[in-house]
C-alpha positions in Angstrom: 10.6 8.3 32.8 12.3 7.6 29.6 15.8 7.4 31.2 14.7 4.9 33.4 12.9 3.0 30.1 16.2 2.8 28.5 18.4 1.6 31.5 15.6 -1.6 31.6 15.6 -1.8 28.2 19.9 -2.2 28.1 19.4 -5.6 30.3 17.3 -6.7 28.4 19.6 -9.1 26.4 20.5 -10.7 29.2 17.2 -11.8 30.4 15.7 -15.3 28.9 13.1 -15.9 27.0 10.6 -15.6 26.9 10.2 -12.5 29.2 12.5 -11.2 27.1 10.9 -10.9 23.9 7.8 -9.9 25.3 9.5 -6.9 27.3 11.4 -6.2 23.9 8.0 -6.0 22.7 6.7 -3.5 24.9 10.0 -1.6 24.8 9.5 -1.3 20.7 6.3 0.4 21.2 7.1 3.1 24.0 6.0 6.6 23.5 10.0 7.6 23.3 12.1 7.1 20.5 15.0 6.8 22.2 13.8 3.8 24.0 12.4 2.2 20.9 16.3 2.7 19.4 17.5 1.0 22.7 15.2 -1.6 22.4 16.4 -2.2 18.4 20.1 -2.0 20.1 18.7 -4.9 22.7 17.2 -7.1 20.3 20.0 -6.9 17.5 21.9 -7.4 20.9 20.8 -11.3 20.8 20.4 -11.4 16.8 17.5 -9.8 15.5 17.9 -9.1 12.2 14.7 -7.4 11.6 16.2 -5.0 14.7 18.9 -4.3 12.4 17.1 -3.2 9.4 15.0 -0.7 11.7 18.7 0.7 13.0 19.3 1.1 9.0 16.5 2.6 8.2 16.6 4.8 11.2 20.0 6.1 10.0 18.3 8.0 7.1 15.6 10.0 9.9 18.0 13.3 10.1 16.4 13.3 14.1 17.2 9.7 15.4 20.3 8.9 12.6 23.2 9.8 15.3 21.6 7.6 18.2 20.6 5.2 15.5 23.8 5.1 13.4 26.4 5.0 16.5 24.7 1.7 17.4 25.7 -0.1 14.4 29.7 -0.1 14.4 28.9 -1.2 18.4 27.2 -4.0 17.3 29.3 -4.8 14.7 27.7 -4.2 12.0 29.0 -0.4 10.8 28.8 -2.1 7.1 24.9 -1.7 7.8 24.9 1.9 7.6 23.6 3.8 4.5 25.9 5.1 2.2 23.2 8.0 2.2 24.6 9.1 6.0 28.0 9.0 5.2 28.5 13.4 5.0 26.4 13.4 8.4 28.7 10.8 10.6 31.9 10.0 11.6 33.4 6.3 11.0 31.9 5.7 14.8 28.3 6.9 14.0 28.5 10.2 16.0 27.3 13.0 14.4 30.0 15.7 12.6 30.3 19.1 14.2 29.3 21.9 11.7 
């Protein structure tokens, strides 16, 4: 069950390594994207940069940019957003209501 998937996945900065890279691992390859975003979430979570640039790039997929985009500004780092999103979100990453 995804759900479940993404509650593991939300402790996973708080486990040490090196279980914790290799369950980040597994997380980033899950059949659901939403897990895969919560893993990205996890490992920017504990400094992953290259986790970052996925939650960039993410922002620009018109399906995944609201999950993807709301996680920036939580991890501090709404400056990472593309400019390209900017009509789609609101300052906090959620999506606009049309």
């Amino acid at each position: 069950n995804a759900s479940h998937a993404q509650s593991a996945v939300a402790a996973l900065p708080f486990i040490s390594q090196p279980a914790r890279d290799q369950l980040l691992a597994l997380a980033m390859g899950h059949q659901s994207t939403d897990v895969q975003l919560k893993a990205a979430w996890a490992q920017a979570k504990v400094g992953g940069e290259a986790a970052l640039r996925f939650l960039a790039r993410t922002c620009l997929e018109p399906h995944r940019r609201q999950a993807a985009c709301g996680y920036l500004p939580r991890l501090g780092h709404a400056g990472l957003t593309p400019a390209q999103t900017g009509s789609f979100l609101n300052h906090d990453g959620s999506a606009i209501a049309w």
